[in-house]
Every structure is written in C-alpha cells, then in structure tokens.
C-alpha positions, 0 to 999 in steps of 0.5 A: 605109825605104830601105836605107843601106849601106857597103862597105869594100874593103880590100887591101895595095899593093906598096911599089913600085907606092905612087906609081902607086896614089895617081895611080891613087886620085886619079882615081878619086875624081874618077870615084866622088864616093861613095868616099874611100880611106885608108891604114893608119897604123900600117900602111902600105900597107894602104888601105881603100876606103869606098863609100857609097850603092851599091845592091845591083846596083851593089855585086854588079857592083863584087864581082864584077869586083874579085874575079873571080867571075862574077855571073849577068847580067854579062859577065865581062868588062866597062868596070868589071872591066877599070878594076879589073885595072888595079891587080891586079899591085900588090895584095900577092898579087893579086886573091884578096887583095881584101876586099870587105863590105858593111854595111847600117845596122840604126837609121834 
C-alpha cells in the first residue's frame, strides 16, 4: 500500500505585505498543482498551506529550506530555499515562525 500524506504549513503574513503574498501565492500555485493555501477567517493573516502527495524526500527538501535547517545530502542553499526566503521578511517573526506537519493517512 502506498503512503498517502498531507503537509499543512502554516504561518502569519504582516498586514502590510498581504497584497504582495497573494500575487506571490497565486503563482505559486501555478508552479505546485498539489497545493492550495487558505486564509483564516476569523483570523486574517494567518494562511495555511495544504500540500498533497509529497514524498518523504520532497517533504524533508521543503522543511528544510522553509525552516532553514540543514538536511544531510542538500545544499543549503539551493533553487527552492532561495524561492522561499523570498517571503521570509513578510512572515510575522520570520522564518522561525513557519510550521510545517506532515500527516500520513493510517485507513486505505
């Protein structure tokens, strides 16, 4: 049986750099079919990420460059953790503030 998983990202965008994230989101959703984001709406700002169908490599290169931590075999500094930073000043207390979880689903 394959392993079907979920990764939710979550962080809070600056009120000012709101405009600048939807033109930034919307073109990444041209570039990753598998994610959708959505905005809190009871509390604005606050957007969570849904990826779908990441493998486990995909999903450790995504952690680490989002969080900046260092994974064994990946450069540190690479095409995807640069395309990420480029949100890192509008991220309500920086990049420490993003979450990143990854659920597996457990029934076939």
């Amino acid at each position: 049986m394959k392993k079907v998983c979920i990764v939710f990202v979550e962080y809070r965008i600056e009120k000012e750099y709101r405009t600048s994230y939807l033109t930034w989101a919307a073109v990444l959703k041209q570039q990753f079919e598998q994610m959708d984001v959505y905005e809190g709406a009871e509390q604005p700002g606050l957007f969570v990420e849904i990826w779908n169908g990441l493998s486990d490599e995909a999903y450790a290169a995504m952690k680490a460059a989002r969080t900046g931590t260092i994974t064994p075999g990946l450069p540190d500094e690479t095409e995807e953790g640069r395309l990420w930073r480029h949100i890192d000043p509008w991220i309500a207390g920086g990049r420490g503030k993003v979450h990143i979880w990854k659920f597996t689903r457990i029934t076939p």
